[in-house]
C-alpha positions in Angstrom: -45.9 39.7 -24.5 -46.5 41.2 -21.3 -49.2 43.4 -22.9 -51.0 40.3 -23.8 -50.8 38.5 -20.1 -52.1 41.8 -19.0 -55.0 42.0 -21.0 -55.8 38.6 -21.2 -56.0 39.1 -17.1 -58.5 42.0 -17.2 -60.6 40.0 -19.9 -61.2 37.1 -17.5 -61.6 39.3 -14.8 -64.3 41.0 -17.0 -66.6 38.4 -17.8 -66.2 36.5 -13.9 -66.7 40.0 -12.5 -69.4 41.3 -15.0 -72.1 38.2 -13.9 -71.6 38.6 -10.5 -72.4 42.0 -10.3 -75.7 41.4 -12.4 -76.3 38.2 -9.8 -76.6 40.5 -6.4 -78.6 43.6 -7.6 -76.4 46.0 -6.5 -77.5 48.9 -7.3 -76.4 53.0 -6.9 -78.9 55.8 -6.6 -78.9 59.1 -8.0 -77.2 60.8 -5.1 -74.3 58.6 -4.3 -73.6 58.5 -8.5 -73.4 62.5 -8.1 -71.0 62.1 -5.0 -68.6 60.1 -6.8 -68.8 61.7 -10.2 -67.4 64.5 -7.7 -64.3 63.4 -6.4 -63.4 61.2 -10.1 -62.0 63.8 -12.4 -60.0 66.0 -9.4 -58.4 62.6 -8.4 -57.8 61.8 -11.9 -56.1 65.3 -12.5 -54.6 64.8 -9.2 -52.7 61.3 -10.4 -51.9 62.9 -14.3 -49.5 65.5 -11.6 -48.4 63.1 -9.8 -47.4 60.8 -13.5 -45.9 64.3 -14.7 -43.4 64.5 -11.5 -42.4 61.0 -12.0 -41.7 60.9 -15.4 -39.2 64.4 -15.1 -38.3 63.5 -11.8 -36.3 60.5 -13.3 
Protein backbone atom coordinates (compact mmCIF):
# COMPACT_ATOMS: atom_id res chain seq x y z
CA UNK A 1 0.00 0.00 0.00
CA UNK A 2 2.76 2.13 0.76
CA UNK A 3 4.15 1.60 -2.78
CA UNK A 4 1.02 3.05 -4.12
CA UNK A 5 0.96 6.35 -1.81
CA UNK A 6 4.44 6.69 -2.98
CA UNK A 7 3.88 6.62 -6.53
CA UNK A 8 0.76 8.14 -6.60
CA UNK A 9 2.84 11.19 -4.83
CA UNK A 10 5.57 11.38 -7.58
CA UNK A 11 2.73 11.19 -10.28
CA UNK A 12 1.04 14.40 -8.97
CA UNK A 13 4.17 15.82 -8.43
CA UNK A 14 4.97 14.97 -12.15
CA UNK A 15 2.28 16.59 -13.99
CA UNK A 16 2.20 20.04 -11.36
CA UNK A 17 5.96 20.07 -11.78
CA UNK A 18 6.22 19.11 -15.51
CA UNK A 19 3.92 22.57 -16.70
CA UNK A 20 5.72 24.71 -14.60
CA UNK A 21 8.83 24.00 -15.86
CA UNK A 22 7.52 24.39 -19.60
CA UNK A 23 5.80 27.91 -18.20
CA UNK A 24 9.31 29.81 -17.16
CA UNK A 25 11.69 28.79 -20.08
CA UNK A 26 14.21 27.54 -18.14
CA UNK A 27 16.55 26.47 -20.04
CA UNK A 28 20.42 24.71 -19.72
CA UNK A 29 23.16 25.27 -22.23
CA UNK A 30 25.62 22.93 -23.58
CA UNK A 31 28.26 23.63 -21.02
CA UNK A 32 26.58 23.54 -17.82
CA UNK A 33 24.64 19.98 -19.20
CA UNK A 34 28.47 18.62 -19.67
CA UNK A 35 29.37 19.96 -16.07
CA UNK A 36 26.68 18.00 -14.48
CA UNK A 37 26.72 14.92 -16.70
CA UNK A 38 30.29 15.03 -14.85
CA UNK A 39 29.72 14.78 -11.36
CA UNK A 40 26.15 12.34 -11.96
CA UNK A 41 27.44 8.84 -12.40
CA UNK A 42 30.63 9.31 -9.72
CA UNK A 43 27.97 10.45 -7.17
CA UNK A 44 25.78 7.71 -8.23
CA UNK A 45 28.65 5.07 -7.78
CA UNK A 46 29.48 6.98 -4.75
CA UNK A 47 25.78 6.39 -3.08
CA UNK A 48 25.55 2.38 -4.62
CA UNK A 49 28.92 2.22 -1.84
CA UNK A 50 27.50 3.87 0.53
CA UNK A 51 23.79 1.32 -0.01
CA UNK A 52 26.45 -1.62 -0.01
CA UNK A 53 27.86 -0.61 3.56
CA UNK A 54 24.48 -0.21 4.94
CA UNK A 55 22.94 -3.15 3.87
CA UNK A 56 26.18 -5.50 5.39
CA UNK A 57 26.73 -3.18 7.98
CA UNK A 58 23.22 -4.31 9.50
Amino acid sequence: MTVLIILGCLFIALLVIIPLIERSGFTMSNETMGKWGRWILPLLVVLGVIQLIMFYAN
